[in-house]
N, C-alpha and C positions, 0 to 999 in steps of 0.2 A: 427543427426540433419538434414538430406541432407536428409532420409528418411522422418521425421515430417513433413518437408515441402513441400514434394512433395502428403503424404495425406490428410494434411490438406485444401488444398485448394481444391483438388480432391470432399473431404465429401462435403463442401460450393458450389461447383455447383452443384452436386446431390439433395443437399435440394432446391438450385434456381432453379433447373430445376423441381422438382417435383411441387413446391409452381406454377411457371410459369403454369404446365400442369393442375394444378387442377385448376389454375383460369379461363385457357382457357375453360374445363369444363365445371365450372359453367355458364361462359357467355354464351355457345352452348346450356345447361339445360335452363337459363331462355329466352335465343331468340326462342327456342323452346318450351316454355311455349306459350308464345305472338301468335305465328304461330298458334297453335296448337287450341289454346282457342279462335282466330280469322278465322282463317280457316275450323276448324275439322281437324282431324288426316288425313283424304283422300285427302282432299284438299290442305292442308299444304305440302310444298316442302322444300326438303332439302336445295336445292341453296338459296330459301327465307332467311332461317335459318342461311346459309354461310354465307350471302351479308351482315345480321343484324350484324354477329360478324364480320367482315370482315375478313374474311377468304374464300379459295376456298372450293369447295362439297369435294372434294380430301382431303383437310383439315381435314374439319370435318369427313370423313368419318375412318379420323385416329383416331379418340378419338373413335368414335361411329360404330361400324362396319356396320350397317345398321339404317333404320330408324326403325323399329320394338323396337331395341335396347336403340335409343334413346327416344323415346314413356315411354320404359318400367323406364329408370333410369329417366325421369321427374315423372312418378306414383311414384316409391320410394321414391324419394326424398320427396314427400309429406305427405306420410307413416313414414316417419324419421319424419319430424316437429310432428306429431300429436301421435307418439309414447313418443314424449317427452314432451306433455300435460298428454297422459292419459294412467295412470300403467296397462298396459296389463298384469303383468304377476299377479297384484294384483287379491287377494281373496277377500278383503272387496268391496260387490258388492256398497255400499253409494259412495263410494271415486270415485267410477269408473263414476256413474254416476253425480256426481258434476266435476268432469274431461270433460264428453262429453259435457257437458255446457259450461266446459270452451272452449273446445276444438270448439261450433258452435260461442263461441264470437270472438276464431279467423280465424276462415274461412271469418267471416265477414270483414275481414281486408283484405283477399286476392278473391276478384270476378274473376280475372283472373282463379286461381286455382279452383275453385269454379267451374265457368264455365265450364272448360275444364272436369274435373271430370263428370261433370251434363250430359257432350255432349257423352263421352267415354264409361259411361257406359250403354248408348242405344246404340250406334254405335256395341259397342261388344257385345251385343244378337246375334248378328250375329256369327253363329261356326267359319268361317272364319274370323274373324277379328282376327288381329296381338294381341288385349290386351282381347281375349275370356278367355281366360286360365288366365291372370291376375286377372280379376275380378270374374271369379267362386273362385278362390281361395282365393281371399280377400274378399268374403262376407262370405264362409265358417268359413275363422279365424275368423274375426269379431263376426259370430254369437255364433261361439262356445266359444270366449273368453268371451264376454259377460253375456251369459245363465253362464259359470262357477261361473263368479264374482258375479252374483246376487242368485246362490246357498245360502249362508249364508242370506240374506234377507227373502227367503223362509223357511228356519231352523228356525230362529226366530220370523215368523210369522210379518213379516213386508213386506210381498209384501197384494194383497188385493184378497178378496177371485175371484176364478177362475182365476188369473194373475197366469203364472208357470215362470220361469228363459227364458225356451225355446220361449215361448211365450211374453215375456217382451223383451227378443234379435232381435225377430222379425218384432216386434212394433216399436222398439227404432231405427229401420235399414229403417226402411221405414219411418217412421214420419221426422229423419237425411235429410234424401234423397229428399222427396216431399216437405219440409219446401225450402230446398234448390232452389227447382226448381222454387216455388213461388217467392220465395226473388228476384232472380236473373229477374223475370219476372217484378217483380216493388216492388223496395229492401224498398216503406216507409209501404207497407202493412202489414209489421208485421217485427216484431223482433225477430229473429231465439231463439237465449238464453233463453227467458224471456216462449216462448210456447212452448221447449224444456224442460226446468222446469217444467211447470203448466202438461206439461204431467206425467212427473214422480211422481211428487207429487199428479196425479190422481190415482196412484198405488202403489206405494211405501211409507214408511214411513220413513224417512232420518230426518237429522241432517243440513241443507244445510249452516250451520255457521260454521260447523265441520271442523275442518284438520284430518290430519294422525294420530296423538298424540290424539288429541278429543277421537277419534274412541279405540284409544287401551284404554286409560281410562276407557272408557265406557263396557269395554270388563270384563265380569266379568267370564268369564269362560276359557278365557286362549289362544281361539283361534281366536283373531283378529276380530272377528266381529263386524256389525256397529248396 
């Protein structure tokens, strides 16, 4: 008995105390957002970041071991939300692109993220910037995940002629990006989602009413296609 009770309370502050750590965290990820997307990544200071969560740079510098570090787990963390709009590891290239639509309706929810993104990824053309290696690496995956998923599109003769997978990943990456920069320059000139659409449907031929189930339905040869 004497034992139960001495680890049961033991486990109950371990779980408080990690619950406590991750919240601190996230407070240091989104005042680090704010900094970031107000500042740029150069301008933006740690202490700034401290002061918002209240905490000292000492502090924070215990969750985040440099600021390179904490740079790189706000990119993640936005990488997670938009991983869980749109099935990367899917092959049905339709689904993937009614995903990115969904996925620019909610970028539109977040201009901070938006911004900071829009800012980062000029800043890091530069070799020497802390998030260079970030973002070669994430338009890589990007592109190559994309061109995958619109492979069966081109199989079935539903991409339009002269458009190839590689070349539609391409298009879809910079059309993402430059829509972006407009909005953010004066967000009533257009509506991200709506000409993110009318693009794909300038090359693609899709189902845009379609879900997951639609898709396998409509699949008569066994392998998932849209």
């Amino acid at each position: 008995m004497t034992n139960t009770q001495t680890i049961e309370p033991a486990k109950a502050r371990r779980r408080g105390t990690y619950a406590k750590t991750e919240a601190t965290r996230q407070a240091i990820l989104d005042a680090a957002l704010e900094v970031f997307s107000g500042s740029g990544y150069r301008a933006g200071s740690l202490r700034e970041i401290a002061v918002r969560v209240g905490m000292s740079e000492a502090g924070l510098l215990h969750h985040f071991r440099n600021k390179s570090a904490l740079l790189e787990a706000v990119l993640e963390e936005k990488d997670d939300r938009a991983r869980t709009i749109v099935p990367l590891d899917s092959e049905d290239g339709a689904a993937v692109l009614r995903a990115l639509v969904e996925l620019a309706e909610y970028n539109a929810s977040i201009p901070g993220v938006v911004e900071l993104f829009a800012t980062l990824s000029g800043e890091a053309t530069a070799p020497d910037h802390p998030a260079h290696a970030y973002f070669v690496r994430r338009y890589e995956f990007t592109r190559s995940t994309i061109e995958r998923a619109l492979t069966n599109l081109e199989r079935d003769g539903r991409l339009r002629r002269g458009m190839t997978p590689r070349r539609a990943a391409i298009t879809i990456i910079a059309m993402m990006d430059g829509l972006q920069v407009q909005w953010l320059l004066d967000r009533s000139a257009l509506d991200m989602p709506e000409e993110l659409r009318a693009l794909f449907m300038s090359f693609a031929d899709i189902d845009w009413t379609a879900g997951p189930e639609t898709d396998d339905a409509d699949d008569t040869t066994g392998e998932g296609t849209a």
